[in-house]
C-alpha positions as CSV (number, residue, x, y, z in Angstrom):
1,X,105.7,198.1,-150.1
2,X,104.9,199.9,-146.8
3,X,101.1,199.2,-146.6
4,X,102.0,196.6,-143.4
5,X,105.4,198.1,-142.4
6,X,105.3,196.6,-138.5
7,X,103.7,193.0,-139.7
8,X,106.6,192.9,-142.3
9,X,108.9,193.8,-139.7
10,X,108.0,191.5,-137.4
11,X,107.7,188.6,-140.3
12,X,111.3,189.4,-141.3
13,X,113.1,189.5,-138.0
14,X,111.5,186.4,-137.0
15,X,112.0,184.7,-140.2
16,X,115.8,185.4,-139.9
17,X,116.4,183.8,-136.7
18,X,114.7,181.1,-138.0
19,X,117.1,181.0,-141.4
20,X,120.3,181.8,-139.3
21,X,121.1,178.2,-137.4
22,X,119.8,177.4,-141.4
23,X,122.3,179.0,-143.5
24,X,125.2,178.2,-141.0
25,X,124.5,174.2,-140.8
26,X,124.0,174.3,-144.6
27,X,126.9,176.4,-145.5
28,X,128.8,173.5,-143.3
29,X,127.4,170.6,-145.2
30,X,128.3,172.4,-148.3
31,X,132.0,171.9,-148.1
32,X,132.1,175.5,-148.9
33,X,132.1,176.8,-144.9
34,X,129.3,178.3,-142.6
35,X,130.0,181.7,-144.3
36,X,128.9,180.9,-147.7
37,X,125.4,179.8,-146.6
38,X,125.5,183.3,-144.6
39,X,126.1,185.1,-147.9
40,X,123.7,183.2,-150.1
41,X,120.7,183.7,-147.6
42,X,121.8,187.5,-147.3
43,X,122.4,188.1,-150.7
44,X,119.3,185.6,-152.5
45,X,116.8,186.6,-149.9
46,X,117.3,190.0,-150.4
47,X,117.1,190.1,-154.1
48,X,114.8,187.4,-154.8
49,X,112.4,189.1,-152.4
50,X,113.0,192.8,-154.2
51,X,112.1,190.8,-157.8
52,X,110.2,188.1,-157.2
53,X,106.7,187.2,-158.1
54,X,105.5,185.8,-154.4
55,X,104.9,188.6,-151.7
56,X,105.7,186.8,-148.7
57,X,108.3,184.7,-150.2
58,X,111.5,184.2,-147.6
59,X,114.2,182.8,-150.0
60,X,117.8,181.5,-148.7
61,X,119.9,177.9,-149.0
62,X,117.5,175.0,-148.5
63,X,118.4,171.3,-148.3
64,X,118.0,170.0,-151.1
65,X,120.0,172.9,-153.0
66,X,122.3,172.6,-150.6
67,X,122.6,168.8,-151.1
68,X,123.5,169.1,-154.8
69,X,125.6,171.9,-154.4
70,X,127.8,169.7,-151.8
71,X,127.6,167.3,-154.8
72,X,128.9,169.7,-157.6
73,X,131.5,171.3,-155.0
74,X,132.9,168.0,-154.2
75,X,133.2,167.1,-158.3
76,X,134.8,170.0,-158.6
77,X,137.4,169.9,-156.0
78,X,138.5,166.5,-156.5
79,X,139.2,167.8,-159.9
80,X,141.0,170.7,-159.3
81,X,142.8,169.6,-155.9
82,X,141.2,171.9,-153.6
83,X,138.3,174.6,-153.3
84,X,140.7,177.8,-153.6
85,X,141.5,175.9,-156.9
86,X,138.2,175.0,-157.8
87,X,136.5,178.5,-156.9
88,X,136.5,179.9,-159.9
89,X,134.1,176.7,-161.7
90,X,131.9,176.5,-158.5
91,X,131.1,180.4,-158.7
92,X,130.4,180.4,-162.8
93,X,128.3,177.3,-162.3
94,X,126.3,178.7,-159.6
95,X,125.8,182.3,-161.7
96,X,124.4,180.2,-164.7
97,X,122.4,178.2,-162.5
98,X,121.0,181.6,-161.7
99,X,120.9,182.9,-165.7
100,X,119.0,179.6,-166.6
101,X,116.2,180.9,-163.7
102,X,116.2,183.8,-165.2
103,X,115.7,182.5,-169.1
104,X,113.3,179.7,-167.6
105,X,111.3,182.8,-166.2
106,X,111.1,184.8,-168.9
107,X,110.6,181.8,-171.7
108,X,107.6,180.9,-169.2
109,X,109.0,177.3,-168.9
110,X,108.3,177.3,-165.2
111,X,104.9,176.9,-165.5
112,X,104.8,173.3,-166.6
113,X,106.9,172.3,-163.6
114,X,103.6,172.4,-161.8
115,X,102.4,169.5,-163.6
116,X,105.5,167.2,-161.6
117,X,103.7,164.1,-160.5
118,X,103.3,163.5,-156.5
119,X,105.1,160.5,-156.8
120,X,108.2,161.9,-158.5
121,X,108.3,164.9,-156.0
122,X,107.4,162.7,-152.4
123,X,110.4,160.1,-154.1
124,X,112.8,163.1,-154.5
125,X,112.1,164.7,-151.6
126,X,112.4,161.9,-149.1
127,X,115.7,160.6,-151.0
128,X,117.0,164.1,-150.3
129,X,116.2,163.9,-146.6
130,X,117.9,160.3,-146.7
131,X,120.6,161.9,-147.7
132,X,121.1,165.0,-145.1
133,X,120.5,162.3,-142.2
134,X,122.9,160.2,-143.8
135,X,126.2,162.8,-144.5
136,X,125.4,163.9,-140.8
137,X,126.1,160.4,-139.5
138,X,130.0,161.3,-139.1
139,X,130.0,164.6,-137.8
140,X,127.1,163.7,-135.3
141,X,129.6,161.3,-133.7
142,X,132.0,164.1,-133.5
143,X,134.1,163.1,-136.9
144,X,134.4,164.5,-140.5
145,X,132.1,163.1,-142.9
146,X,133.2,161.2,-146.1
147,X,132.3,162.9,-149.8
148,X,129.2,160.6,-150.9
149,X,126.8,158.0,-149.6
150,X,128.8,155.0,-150.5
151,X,131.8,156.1,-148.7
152,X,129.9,157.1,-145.6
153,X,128.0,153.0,-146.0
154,X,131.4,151.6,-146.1
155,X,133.4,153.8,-143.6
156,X,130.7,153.2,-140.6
157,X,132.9,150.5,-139.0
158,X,135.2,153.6,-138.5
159,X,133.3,155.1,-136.0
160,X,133.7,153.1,-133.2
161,X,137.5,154.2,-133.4
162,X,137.1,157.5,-133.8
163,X,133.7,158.3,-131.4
164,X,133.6,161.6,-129.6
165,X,131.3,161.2,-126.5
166,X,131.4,165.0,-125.7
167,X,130.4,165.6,-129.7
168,X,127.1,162.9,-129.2
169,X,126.1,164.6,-125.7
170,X,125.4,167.7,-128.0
171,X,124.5,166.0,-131.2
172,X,121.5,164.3,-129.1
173,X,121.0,167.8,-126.7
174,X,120.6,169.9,-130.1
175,X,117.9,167.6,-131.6
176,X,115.9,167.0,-128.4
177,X,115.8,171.0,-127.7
178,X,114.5,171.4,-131.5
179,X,111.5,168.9,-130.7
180,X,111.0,169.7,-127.1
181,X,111.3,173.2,-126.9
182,X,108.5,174.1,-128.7
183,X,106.0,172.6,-125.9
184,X,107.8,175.3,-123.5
185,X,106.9,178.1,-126.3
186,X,107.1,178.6,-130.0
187,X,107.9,182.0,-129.8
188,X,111.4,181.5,-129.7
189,X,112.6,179.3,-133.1
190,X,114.3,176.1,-130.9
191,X,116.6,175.9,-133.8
192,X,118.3,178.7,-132.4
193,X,117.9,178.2,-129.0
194,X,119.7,174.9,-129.4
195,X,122.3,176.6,-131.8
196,X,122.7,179.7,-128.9
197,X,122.4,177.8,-125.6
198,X,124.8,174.7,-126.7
199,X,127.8,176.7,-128.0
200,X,127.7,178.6,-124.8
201,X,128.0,175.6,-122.4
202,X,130.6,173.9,-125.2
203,X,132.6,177.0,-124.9
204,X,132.4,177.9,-121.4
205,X,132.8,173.7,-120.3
206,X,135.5,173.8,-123.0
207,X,134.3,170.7,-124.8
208,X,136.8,168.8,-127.1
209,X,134.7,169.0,-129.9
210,X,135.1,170.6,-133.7
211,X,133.7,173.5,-134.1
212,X,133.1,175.6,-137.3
213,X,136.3,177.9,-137.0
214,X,137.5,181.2,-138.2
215,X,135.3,182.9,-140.9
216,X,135.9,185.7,-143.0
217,X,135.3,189.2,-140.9
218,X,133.3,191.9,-142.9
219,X,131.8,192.1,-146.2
220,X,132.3,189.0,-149.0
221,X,134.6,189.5,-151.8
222,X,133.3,189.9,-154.9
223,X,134.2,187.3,-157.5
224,X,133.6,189.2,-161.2
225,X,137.8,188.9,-161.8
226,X,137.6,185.4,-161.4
227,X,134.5,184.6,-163.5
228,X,136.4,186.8,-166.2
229,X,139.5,184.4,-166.0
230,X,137.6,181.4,-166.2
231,X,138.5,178.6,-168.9
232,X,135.3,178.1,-170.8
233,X,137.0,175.2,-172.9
234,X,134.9,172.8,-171.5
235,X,131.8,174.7,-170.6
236,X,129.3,171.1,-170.1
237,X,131.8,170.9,-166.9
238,X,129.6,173.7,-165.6
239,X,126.1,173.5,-167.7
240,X,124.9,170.3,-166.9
241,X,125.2,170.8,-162.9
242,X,123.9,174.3,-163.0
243,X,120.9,172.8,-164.9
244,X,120.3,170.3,-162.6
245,X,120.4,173.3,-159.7
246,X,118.7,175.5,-161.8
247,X,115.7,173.0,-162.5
248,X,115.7,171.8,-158.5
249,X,115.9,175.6,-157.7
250,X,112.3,176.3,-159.9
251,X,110.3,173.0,-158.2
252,X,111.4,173.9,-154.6
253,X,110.0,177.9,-155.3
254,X,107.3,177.4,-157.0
255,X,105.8,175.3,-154.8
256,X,106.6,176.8,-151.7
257,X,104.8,179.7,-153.6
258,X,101.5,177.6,-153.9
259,X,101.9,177.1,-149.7
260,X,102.3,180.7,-149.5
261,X,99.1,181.1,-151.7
262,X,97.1,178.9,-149.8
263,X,98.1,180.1,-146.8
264,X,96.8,184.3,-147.9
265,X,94.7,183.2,-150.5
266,X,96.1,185.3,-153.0
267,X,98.0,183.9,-156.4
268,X,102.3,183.9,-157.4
269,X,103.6,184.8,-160.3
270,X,105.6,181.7,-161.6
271,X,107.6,183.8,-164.5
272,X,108.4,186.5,-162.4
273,X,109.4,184.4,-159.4
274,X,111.6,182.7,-161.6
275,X,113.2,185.8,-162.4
276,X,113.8,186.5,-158.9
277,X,115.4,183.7,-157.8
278,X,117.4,184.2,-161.0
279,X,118.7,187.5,-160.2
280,X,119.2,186.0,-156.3
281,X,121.3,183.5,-157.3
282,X,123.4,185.4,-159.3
283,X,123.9,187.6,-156.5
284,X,124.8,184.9,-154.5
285,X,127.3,182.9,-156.6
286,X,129.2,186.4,-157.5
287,X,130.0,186.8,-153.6
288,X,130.6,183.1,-153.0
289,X,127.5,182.7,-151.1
290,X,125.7,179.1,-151.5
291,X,122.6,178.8,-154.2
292,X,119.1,178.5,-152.5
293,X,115.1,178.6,-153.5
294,X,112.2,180.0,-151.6
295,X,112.0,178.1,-148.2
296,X,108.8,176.6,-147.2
297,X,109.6,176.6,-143.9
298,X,111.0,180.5,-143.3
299,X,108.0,181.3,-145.9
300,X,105.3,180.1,-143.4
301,X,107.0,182.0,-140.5
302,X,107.5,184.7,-142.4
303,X,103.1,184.9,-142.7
304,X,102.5,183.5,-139.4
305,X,104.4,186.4,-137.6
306,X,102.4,189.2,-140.0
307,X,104.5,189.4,-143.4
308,X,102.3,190.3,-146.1
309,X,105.0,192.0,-148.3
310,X,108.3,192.4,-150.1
311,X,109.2,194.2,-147.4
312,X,109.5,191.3,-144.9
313,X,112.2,189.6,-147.4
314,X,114.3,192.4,-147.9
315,X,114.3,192.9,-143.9
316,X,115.0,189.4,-143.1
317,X,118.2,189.7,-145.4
318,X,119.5,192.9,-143.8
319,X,119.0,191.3,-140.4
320,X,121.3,188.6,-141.4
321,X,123.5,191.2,-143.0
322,X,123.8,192.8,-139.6
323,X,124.6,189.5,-137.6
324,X,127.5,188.6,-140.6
325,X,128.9,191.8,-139.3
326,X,128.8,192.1,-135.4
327,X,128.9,188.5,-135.2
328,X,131.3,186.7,-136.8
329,X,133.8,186.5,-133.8
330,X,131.6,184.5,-131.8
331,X,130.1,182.0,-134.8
332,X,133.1,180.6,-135.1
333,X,133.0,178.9,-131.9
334,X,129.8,177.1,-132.8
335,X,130.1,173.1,-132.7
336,X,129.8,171.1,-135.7
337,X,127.5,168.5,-133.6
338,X,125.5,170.9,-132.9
339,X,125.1,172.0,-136.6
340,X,124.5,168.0,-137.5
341,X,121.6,167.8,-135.2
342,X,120.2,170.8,-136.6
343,X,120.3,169.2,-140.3
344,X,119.5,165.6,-138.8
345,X,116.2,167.3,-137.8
346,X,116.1,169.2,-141.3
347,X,116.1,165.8,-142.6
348,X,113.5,164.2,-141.2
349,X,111.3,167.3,-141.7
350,X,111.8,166.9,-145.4
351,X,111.0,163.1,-145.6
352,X,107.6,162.9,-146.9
353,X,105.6,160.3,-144.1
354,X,102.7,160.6,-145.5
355,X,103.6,159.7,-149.2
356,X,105.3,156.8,-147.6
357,X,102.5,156.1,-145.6
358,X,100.5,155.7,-148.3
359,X,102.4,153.8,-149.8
360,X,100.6,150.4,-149.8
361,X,97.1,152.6,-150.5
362,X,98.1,154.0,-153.7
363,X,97.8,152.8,-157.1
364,X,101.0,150.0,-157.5
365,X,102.4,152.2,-160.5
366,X,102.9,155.5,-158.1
367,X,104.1,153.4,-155.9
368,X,107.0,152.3,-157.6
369,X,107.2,154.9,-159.3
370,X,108.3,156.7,-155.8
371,X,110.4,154.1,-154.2
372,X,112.5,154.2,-157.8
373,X,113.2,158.1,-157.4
374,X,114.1,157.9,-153.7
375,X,116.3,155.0,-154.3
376,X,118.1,157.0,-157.3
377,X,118.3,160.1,-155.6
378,X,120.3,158.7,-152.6
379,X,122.0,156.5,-154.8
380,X,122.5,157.7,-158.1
381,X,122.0,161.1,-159.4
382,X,119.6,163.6,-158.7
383,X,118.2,165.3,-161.9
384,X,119.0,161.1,-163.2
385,X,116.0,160.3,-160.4
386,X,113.5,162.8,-161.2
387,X,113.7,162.6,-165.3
388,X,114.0,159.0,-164.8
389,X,110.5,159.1,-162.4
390,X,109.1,161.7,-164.9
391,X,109.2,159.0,-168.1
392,X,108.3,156.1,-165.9
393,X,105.1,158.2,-165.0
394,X,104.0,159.0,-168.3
395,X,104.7,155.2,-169.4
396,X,102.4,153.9,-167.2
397,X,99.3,156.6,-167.1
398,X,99.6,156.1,-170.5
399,X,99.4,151.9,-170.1
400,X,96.4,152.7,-167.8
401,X,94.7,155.3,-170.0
402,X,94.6,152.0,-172.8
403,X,93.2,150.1,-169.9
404,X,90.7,152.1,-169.0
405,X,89.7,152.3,-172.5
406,X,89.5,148.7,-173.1
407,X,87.4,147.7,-170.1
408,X,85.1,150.5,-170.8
409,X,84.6,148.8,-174.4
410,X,83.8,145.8,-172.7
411,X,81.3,146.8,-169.8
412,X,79.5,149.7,-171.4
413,X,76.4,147.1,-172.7
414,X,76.1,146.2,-169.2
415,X,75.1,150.1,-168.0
416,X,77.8,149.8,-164.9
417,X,78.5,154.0,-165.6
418,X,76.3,156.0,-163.3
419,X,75.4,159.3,-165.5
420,X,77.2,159.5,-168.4
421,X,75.2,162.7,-169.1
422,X,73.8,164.2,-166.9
423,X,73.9,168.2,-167.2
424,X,70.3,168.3,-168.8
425,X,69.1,167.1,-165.1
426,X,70.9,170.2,-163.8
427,X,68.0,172.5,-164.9
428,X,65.5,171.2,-162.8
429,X,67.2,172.4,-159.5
430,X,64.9,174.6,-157.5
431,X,65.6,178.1,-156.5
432,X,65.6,177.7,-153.2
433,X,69.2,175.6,-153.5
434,X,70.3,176.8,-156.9
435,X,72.0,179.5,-155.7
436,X,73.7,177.9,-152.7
437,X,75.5,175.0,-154.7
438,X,78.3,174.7,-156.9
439,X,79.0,171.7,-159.2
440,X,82.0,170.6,-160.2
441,X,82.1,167.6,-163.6
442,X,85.3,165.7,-164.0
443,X,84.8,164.7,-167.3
444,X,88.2,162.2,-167.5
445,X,90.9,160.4,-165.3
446,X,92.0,162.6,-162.2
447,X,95.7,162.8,-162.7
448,X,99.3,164.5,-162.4
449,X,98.9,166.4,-165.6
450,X,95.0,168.1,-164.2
451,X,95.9,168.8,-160.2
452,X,97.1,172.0,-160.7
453,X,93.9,173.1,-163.1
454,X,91.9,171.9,-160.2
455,X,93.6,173.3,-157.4
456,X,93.0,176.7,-159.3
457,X,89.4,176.3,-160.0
458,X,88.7,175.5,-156.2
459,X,90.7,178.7,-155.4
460,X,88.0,180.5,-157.6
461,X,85.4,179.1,-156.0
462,X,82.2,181.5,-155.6
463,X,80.5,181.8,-152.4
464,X,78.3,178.6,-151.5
465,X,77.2,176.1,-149.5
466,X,77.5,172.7,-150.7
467,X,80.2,171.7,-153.4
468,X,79.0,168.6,-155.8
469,X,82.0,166.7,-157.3
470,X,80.1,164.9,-160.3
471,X,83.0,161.8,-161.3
472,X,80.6,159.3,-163.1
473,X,83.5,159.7,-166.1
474,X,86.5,159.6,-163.9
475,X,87.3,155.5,-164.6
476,X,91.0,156.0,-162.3
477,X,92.5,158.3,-160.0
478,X,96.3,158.6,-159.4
479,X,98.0,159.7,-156.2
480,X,98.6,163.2,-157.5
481,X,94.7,163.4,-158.0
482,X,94.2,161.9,-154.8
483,X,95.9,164.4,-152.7
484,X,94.8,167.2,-154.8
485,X,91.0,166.1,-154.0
486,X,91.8,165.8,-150.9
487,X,93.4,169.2,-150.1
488,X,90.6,171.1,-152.3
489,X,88.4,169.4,-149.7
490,X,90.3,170.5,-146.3
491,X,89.9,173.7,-148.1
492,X,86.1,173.8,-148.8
493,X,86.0,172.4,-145.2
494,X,87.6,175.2,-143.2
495,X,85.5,177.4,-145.7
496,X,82.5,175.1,-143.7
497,X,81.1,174.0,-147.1
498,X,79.7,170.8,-147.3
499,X,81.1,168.4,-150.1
500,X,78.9,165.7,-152.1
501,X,80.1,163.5,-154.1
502,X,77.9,161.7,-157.1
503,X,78.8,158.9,-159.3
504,X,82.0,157.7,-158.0
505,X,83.1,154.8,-159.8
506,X,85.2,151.8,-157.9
507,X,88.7,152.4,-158.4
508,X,88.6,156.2,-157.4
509,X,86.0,155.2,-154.5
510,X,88.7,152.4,-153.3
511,X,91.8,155.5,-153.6
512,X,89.4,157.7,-151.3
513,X,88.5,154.9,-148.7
514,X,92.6,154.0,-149.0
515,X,93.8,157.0,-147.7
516,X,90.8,157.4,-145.1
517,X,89.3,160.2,-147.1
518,X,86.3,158.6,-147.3
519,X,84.8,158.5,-144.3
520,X,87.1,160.6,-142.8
521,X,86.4,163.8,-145.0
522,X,83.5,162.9,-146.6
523,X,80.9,161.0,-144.8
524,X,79.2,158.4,-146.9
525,X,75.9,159.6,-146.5
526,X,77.0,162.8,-148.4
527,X,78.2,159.8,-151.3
528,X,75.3,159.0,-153.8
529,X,74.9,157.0,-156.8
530,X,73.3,159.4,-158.6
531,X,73.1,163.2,-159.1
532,X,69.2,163.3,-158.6
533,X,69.3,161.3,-154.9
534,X,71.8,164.4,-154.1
535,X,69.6,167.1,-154.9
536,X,66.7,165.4,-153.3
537,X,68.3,164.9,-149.8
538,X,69.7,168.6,-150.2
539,X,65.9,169.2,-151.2
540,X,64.5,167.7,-148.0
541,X,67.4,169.0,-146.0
542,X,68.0,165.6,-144.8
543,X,72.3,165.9,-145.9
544,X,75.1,165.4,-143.6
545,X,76.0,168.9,-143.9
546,X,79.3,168.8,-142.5
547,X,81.7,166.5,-143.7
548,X,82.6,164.6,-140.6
549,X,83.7,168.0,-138.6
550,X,85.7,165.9,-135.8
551,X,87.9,164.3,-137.9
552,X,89.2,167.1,-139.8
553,X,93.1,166.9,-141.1
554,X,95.8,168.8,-140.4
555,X,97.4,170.3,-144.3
556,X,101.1,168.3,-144.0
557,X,103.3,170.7,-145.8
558,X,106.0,168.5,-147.7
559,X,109.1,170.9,-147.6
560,X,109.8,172.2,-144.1
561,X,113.0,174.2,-144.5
């Protein structure tokens, strides 16, 4: 644990500032107070850090926990009359949220999560940005926000009454210093240079603006007594929300933990990361503290600044630990605008633009498929949105899957498949470019349910030269597959391998070209009809052997915070 003591140091410290201005705004939005997102970063970090299966995993509230934990503490208050009341449910809900981590973990059900479609995820991700920019509406204008989406739609009228000039000037100061500061220098996280530098000059100026107010001094209270006095006569009150966290809480960590992977090229352990943010959560819910994931955002910080341990976790928790302590006088006098600009920005980093971007590119069935689950999540009902977006995904790979297999029926006789089979003309390769190539066959449809098989091949990739992507039997390619091709090859291009691709039939060829992957990646003089022309031109050394190095892609990560 103490093999890179000052890079974990450094990774944790800065990872904290980063997570402080964080766990503040979303303890705010939670209806539970600023506090409770300082006790669930301290108390999840630390923990899921100590037992987690992903090194240089920074772990805390994120948005969209936070947003369905504001849902499930609104339920729960309206139903009990007020959150002193409705403590009790909220805590037990968020401890078996935790204890269903924990079995999913050690049953090994966290593995298939990885097989989540890209539409279903972009869908979910960009509803749940909607709706953090959306529930800061109010507050940004200096006023308190209604309870859900449709309240806040038909209350808008409402803020022309009630507008607080002073409460915009900061709303619109905070989110210009988060995107403008960083041109000055990165060092510094502008998230807490806007949270820092704004409460000053509200405080000092004596703004008439809301700010977060007194918060408990000292350690959290622990709340074993009341999970002990609990009714449990109507237990689905509490199951079917802590699933629904419990489910979000496994997608948002486990893939954060495939960023961290790329990012030091090593490999997670899903189960035991599962088990970790288990046990975190638990932690968490017993001191009142709000439920969280791994953060992308913190995460990349975190290995940016040196972490390459456990370590950097645990110290990132204690730092906060410290600042709940020494601090607490002066956090009180931060303004709420100033913590809505923060999550406006949070927002907008979590909306995925290039899903949506994409979105007249793609295959029509991912395409709706998306807009349904954004629609639903800002709408409807979270966990509602993504099972919903999980069965309309299957439905129609499946309708397009009996396509496929009709129309290859049909055209077979007329010879329109390129090499069918082709691995006998493998052997005639010579030694002077055997051992420089790898060949990769794709020997079906390029989907959801295979990205994750692929990704992990490409991670085991020997050393080489040239990569050959053989797809003369891949009749369709989703958007999942799309971007997994694509980010294998941003890979193999930083790597400075060269990538070939033989055989590509039309409707994966037209998905590439779509989404400017071909010939924005892949040059199409490194595209060939045939195997044979490829190893010919590699032959004659007469290849593009660098895929197009001037347009190279920056790797978008979805989740930001």
């Amino acid at each position: 644990m103490f093999k890179n003591l000052s890079g974990d140091m450094f990774g944790g410290l800065t990872a904290a500032i980063v997570a402080l201005p964080l766990a503040l705004a979303f303890g705010v939005q939670s209806g539970m107070g600023a506090i409770a997102g300082l006790y669930g970063a301290i108390a999840l970090g630390f923990f899921a850090a100590l037992f987690g299966g992903t090194n240089t995993q920074i772990s805390g509230p994120t948005g969209p926990m936070t947003v369905v934990s504001a849902v499930i503490i609104a339920g729960e208050i309206a139903l009990y009359g007020s959150l002193e009341a409705a403590i009790g449910t909220i805590v037990a809900t968020f401890v078996l949220a935790g204890i269903f981590l924990i079995i999913m973990g050690i049953t090994g059900i966290g593995q298939y999560i990885r097989y989540m479609p890209y539409p279903v995820v972009s869908g979910f991700m960009s509803g749940i940005g909607l709706i953090i920019i959306i529930m800061q509406i109010f507050p940004f204008f200096g006023m308190n926000s209604p309870s859900s989406i449709p309240n806040v739609f038909a209350q808008l009228s409402s803020i022309l009454q009630g507008i607080n000039i002073q409460a915009v000037i900061l709303s619109i100061s905070t989110i210009a210093i988060i995107y403008l500061f960083p041109r000055i220098t990165k060092t510094i996280p502008s998230a807490l240079v806007a949270l820092i530098g704004l409460s000053l000059i509200s405080t000092l100026m004596g703004l008439n603006v809301p700010i977060i107010g007194d918060i408990p001094k000292g350690l959290p209270d622990v709340h074993i007594d009341t999970l002990l006095a609990m009714d449990w006569h109507h237990p689905m009150v509490m199951i079917v929300p802590a699933l629904t966290l419990a489910s979000l809480g496994a997608i948002d960590s486990l893939l954060t933990s495939v960023v961290a992977d790329n990012m030091t090229k090593t490999q997670h352990n899903s189960n035991k990361e599962l088990i970790g943010q288990g046990i975190g959560n638990i932690a968490a819910g017993i001191i009142g503290g709000l439920p969280g994931a791994g953060a992308t955002m913190r995460t990349v910080v975190n290995i940016n600044a040196g972490g390459t341990g456990k370590l950097a976790g645990i110290i990132h928790s204690l730092v906060l630990m410290v600042v709940l302590l020494g601090a607490g006088e002066y956090a009180k006098l931060i303004p709420l605008p100033v913590l809505a600009g923060i999550l406006i920005t949070v927002g907008i980093g979590i909306i995925d633009y290039k899903g949506i971007k994409h979105l007249a590119r793609v295959p029509r069935a991912d395409a709706v498929v998306m807009i349904i689950v954004l629609v639903l999540t800002v709408f409807v009902d979270l966990l509602q949105a993504v099972a919903i977006g999980l069965v309309l995904a299957s439905i129609l790979f499946m309708k397009q899957m009996g396509d496929n297999a009709e129309a290859k029926a049909v055209s077979s006789t007329l010879d329109d498949f390129h090499d069918i089979h082709l691995k006998d003309d493998e052997k005639g390769i010579s030694e002077d470019i055997k051992n420089q190539i790898y060949i990769q066959h794709f020997d079906g449809p390029i989907f959801f349910g295979f990205t994750s098989h692929f990704k992990k091949m490409m991670q085991e990739l020997p050393e080489v030269s040239v990569v050959i992507f053989r797809m003369p039997n891949v009749p369709t390619i989703d958007q999942s597959g799309m971007y997994a091709i694509e980010d294998a090859i941003l890979e193999l291009q930083q790597k400075e391998i060269t990538v070939i691709i033989t055989g590509i039939q039309k409707q994966p060829k037209d998905m590439l070209k779509n989404i400017k992957l071909i010939p924005g990646l892949v040059s199409e003089e490194n595209i060939f009809s045939n195997f044979n022309d490829a190893i010919k031109e590699l032959e004659n050394c007469q290849l593009d052997f660098k895929s197009n190095p001037n347009k190279q892609r920056k790797r978008k990560i979805l989740w930001r915070y």
